[in-house]
Short mmCIF file of the C-alpha atoms (twelve columns), coordinates in Angstrom:
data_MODEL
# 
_entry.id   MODEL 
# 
loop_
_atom_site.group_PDB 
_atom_site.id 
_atom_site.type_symbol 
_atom_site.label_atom_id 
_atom_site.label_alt_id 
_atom_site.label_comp_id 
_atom_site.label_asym_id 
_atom_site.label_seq_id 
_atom_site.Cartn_x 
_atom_site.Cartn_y 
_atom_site.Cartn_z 
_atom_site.pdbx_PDB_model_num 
ATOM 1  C CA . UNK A 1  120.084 93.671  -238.353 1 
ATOM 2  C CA . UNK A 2  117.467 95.933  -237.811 1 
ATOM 3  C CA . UNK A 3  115.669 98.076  -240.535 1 
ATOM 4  C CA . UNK A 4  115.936 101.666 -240.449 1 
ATOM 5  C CA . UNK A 5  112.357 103.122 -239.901 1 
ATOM 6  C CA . UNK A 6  110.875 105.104 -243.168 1 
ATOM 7  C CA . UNK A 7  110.206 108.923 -242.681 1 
ATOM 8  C CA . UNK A 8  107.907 109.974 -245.145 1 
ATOM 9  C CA . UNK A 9  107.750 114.104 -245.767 1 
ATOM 10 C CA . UNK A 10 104.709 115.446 -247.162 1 
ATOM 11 C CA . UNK A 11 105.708 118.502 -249.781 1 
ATOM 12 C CA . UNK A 12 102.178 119.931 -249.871 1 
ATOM 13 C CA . UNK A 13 101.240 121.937 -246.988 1 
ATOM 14 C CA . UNK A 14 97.994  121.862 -245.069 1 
ATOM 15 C CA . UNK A 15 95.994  124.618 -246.174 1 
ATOM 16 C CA . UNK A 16 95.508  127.503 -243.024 1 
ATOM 17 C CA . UNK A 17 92.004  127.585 -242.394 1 
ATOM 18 C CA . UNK A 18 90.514  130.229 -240.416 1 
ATOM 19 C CA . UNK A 19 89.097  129.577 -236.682 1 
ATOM 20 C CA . UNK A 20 85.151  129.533 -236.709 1 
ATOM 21 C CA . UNK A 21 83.114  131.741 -234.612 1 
ATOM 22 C CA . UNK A 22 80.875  130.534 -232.295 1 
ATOM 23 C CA . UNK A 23 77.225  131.662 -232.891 1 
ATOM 24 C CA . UNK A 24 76.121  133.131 -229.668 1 
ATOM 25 C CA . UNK A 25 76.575  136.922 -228.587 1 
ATOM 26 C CA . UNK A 26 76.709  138.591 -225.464 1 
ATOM 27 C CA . UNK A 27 73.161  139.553 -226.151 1 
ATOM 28 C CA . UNK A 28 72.394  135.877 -225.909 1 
ATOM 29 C CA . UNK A 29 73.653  136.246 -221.918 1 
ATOM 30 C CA . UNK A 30 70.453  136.197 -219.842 1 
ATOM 31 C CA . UNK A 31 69.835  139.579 -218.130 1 
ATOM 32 C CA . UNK A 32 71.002  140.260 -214.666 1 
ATOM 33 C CA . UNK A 33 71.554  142.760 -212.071 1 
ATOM 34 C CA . UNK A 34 74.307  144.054 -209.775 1 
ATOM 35 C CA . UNK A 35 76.949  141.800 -209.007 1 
ATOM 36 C CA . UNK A 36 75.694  138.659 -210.909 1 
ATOM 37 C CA . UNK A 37 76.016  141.028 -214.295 1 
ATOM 38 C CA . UNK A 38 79.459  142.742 -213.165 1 
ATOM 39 C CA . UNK A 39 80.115  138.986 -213.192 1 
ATOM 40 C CA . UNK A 40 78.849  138.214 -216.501 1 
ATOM 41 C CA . UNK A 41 80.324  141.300 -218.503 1 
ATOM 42 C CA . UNK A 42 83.579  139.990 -217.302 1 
ATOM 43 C CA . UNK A 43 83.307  136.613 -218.321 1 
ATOM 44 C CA . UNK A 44 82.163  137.267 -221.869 1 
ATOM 45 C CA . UNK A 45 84.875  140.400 -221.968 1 
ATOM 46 C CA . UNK A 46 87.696  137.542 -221.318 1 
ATOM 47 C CA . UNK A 47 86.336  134.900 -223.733 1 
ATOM 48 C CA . UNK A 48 86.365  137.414 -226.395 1 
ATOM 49 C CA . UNK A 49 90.035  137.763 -225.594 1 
ATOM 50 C CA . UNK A 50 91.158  134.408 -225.998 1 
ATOM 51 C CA . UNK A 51 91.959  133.343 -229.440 1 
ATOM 52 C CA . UNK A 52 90.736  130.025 -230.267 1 
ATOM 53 C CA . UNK A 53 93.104  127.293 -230.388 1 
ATOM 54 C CA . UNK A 54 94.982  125.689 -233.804 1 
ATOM 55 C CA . UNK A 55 97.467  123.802 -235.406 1 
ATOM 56 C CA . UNK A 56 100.319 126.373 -234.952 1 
ATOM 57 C CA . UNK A 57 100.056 126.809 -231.048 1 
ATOM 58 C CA . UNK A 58 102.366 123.669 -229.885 1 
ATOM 59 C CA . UNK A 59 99.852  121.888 -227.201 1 
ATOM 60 C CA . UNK A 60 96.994  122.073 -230.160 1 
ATOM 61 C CA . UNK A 61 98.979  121.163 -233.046 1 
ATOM 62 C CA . UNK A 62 97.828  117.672 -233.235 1 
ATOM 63 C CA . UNK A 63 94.397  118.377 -232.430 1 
ATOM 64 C CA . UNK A 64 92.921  119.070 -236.008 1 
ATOM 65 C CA . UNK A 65 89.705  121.367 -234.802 1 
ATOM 66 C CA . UNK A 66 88.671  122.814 -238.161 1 
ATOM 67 C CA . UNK A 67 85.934  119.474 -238.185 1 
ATOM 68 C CA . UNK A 68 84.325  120.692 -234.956 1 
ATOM 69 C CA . UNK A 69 81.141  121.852 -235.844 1 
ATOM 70 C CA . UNK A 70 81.020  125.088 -233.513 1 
ATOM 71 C CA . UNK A 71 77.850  126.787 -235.798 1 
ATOM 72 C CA . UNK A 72 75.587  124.067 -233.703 1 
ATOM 73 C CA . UNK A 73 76.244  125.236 -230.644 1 
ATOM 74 C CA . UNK A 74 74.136  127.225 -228.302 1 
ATOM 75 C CA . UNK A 75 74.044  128.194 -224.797 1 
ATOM 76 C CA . UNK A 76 71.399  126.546 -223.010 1 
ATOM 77 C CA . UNK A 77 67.874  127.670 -222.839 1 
ATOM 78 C CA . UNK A 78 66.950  129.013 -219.583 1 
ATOM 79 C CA . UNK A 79 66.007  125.762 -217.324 1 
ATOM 80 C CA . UNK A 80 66.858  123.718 -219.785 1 
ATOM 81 C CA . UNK A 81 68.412  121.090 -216.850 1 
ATOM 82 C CA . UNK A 82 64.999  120.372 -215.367 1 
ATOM 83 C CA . UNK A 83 63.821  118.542 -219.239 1 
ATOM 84 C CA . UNK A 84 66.575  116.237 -218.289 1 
ATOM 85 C CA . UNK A 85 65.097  112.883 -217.642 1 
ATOM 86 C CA . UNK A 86 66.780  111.984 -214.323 1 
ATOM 87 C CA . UNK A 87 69.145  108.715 -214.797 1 
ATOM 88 C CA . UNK A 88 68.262  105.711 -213.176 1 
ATOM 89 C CA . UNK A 89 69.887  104.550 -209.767 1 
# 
């Protein structure tokens, strides 16, 4: 006879915490011309229309995010790839 598994309900609910920020603006963008900024202006206009991802949008709910520390992030520094110390073959 098998045992019937145990489903455990938790009565208190997880308290709604509010999506961070990240810290970089658009004035953080390096400069550019023509086409290359058309480019850029639409990139940064369609990140700020997403809304960042949490525990009440289905393929996110069991991804607990409000740990991720998003205030330490940056965009890179301009040539920032070349301090890169090339891996060995």
């Amino acid at each position: 006879m098998q045992e019937k598994p145990k489903v455990v309900f938790s009565k208190t609910r997880r308290s709604e915490s509010v999506a961070k920020d990240f810290p970089f603006t658009q004035s953080d963008i390096p400069a550019a011309t023509g086409e290359i900024a058309a480019y850029r202006a639409k990139a940064w206009d369609a990140f700020k229309r997403q809304i960042s991802p949490d525990v009440t949008m289905e393929p996110w709910r069991r991804t607990d995010l409000r740990s991720m520390p998003v205030e330490t992030y940056r965009l890179p520094i301009r040539n920032a790839f070349r301090r890169i110390t090339p891996s060995p073959e």
